[in-house]
Backbone as CSV, one residue per row, in Angstrom:
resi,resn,N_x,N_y,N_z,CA_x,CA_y,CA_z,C_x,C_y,C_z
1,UNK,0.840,-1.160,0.000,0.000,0.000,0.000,0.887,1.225,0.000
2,UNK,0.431,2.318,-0.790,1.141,3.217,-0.516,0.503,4.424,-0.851
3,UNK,0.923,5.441,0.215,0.338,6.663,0.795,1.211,8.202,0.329
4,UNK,0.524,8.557,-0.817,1.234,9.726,-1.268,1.285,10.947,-0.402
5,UNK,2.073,11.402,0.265,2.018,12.704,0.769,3.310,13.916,0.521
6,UNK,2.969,14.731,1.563,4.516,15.836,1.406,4.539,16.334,2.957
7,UNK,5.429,16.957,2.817,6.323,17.609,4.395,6.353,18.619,3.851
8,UNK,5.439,19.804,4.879,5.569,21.244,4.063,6.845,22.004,5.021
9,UNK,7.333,21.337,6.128,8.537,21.857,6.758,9.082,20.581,8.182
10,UNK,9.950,20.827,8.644,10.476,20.424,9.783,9.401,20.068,10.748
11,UNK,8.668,21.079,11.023,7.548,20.771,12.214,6.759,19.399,12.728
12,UNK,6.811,19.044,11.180,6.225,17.763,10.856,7.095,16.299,10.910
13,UNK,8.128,16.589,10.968,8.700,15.415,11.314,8.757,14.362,12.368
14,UNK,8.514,15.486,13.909,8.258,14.860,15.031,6.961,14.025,14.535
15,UNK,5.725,14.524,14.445,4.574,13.891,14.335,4.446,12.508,13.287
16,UNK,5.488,12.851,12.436,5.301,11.948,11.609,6.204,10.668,11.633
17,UNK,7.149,10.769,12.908,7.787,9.902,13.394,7.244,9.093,14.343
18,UNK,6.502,9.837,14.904,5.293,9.587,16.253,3.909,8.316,15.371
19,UNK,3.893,9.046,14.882,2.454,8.140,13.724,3.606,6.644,13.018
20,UNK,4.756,6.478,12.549,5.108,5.828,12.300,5.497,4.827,13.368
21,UNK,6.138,4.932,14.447,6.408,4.401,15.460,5.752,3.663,16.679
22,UNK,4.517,4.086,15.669,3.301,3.441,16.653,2.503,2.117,16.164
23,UNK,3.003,1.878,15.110,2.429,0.610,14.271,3.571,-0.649,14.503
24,UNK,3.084,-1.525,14.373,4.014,-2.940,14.837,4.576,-3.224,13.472
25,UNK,4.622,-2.798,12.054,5.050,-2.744,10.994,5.631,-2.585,10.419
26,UNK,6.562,-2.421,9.670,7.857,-1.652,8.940,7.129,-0.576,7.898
27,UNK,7.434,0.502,8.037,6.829,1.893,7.409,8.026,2.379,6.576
28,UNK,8.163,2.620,5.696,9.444,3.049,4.493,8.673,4.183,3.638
29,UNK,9.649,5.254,3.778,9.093,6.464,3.080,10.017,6.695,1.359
30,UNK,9.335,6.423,0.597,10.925,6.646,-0.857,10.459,8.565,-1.013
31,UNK,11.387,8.682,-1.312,11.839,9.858,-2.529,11.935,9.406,-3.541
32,UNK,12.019,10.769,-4.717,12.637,9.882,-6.149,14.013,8.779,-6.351
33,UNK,14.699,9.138,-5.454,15.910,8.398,-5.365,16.354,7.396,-3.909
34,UNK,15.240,8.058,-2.976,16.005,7.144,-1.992,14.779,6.717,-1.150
35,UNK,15.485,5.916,0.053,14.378,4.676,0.808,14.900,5.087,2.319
36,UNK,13.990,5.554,2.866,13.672,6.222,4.791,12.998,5.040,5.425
37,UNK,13.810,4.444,6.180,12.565,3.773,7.453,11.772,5.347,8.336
38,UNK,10.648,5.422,8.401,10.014,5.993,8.938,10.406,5.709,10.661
39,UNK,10.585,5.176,11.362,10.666,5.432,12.682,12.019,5.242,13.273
40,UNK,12.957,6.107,11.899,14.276,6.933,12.475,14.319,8.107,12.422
41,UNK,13.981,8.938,13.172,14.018,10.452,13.125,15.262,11.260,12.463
42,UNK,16.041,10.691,12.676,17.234,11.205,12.132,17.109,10.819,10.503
43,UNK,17.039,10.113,9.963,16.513,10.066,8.611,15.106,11.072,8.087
44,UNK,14.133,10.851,9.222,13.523,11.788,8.602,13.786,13.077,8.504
45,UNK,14.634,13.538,8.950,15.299,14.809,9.303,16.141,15.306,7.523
46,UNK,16.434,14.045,7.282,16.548,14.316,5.767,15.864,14.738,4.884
47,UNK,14.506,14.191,4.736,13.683,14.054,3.645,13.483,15.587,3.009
48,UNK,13.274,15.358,1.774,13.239,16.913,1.135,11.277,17.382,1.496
49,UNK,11.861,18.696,1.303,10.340,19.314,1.951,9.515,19.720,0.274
50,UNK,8.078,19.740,0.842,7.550,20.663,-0.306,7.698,19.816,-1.796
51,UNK,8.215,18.168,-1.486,7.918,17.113,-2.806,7.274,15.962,-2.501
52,UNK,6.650,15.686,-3.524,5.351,13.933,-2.660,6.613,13.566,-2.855
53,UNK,6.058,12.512,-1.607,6.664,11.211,-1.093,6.167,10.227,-0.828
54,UNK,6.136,8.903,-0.696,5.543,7.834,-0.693,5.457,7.191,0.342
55,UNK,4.954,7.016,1.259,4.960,5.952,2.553,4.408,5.055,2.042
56,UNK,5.183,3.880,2.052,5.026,2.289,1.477,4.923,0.930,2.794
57,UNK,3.801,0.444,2.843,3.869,-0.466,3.805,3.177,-1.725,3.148
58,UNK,3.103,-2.764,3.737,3.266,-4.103,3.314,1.867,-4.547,3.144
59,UNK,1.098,-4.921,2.085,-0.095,-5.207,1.643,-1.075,-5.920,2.664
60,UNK,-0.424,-6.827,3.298,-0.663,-7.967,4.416,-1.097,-7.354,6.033
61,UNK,-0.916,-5.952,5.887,-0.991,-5.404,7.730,-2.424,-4.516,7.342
62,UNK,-2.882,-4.130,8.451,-3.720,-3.678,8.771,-3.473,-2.059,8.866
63,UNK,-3.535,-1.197,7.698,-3.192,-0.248,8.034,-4.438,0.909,7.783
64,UNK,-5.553,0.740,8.102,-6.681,1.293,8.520,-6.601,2.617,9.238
65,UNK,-5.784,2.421,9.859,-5.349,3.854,11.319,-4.137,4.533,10.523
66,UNK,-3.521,3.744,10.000,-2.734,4.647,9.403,-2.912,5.517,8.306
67,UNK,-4.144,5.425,7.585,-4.489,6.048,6.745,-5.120,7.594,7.220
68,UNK,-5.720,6.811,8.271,-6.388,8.338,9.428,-5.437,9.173,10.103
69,UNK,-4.241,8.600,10.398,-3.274,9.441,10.498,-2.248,10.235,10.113
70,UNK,-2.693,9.903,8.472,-1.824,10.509,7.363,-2.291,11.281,6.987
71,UNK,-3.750,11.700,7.134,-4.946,12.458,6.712,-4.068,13.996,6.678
72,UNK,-3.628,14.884,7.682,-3.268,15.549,8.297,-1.734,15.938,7.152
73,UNK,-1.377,14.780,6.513,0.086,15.101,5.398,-0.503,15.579,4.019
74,UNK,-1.806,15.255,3.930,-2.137,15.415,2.024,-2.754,16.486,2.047
């Protein structure tokens, strides 16, 4: 499954580390070129701002809540 969004600045990183870190799942964010585990802050600290990005998680999990909590990125 995967969840198109963007990071319109820094602010958002805490929260969006917080929302990732709360699922029993492996959460992976790509860029055009590269691949973020979501519940390393310090990686997300990378991600470029102000371009979609993809949060990609595994077809097989239950990610129902996570969709409600992404609400808030698109």
């Amino acid at each position: 499954m995967v969840i198109h969004f963007t990071l319109s600045d820094k602010e958002q990183v805490p929260k969006l580390n917080q929302i990732a870190s709360k699922y029993p799942f492996d959460i992976w964010i790509h860029s055009e070129d590269r691949k973020y585990d979501a519940t390393s802050i310090l990686s997300l600290y990378t991600l470029p701002f102000k371009t979609e990005l993809k949060l990609v998680v595994e077809e097989d999990v239950n990610f129902t809540g996570l969709l409600e909590d992404m609400k808030a990125f698109r």
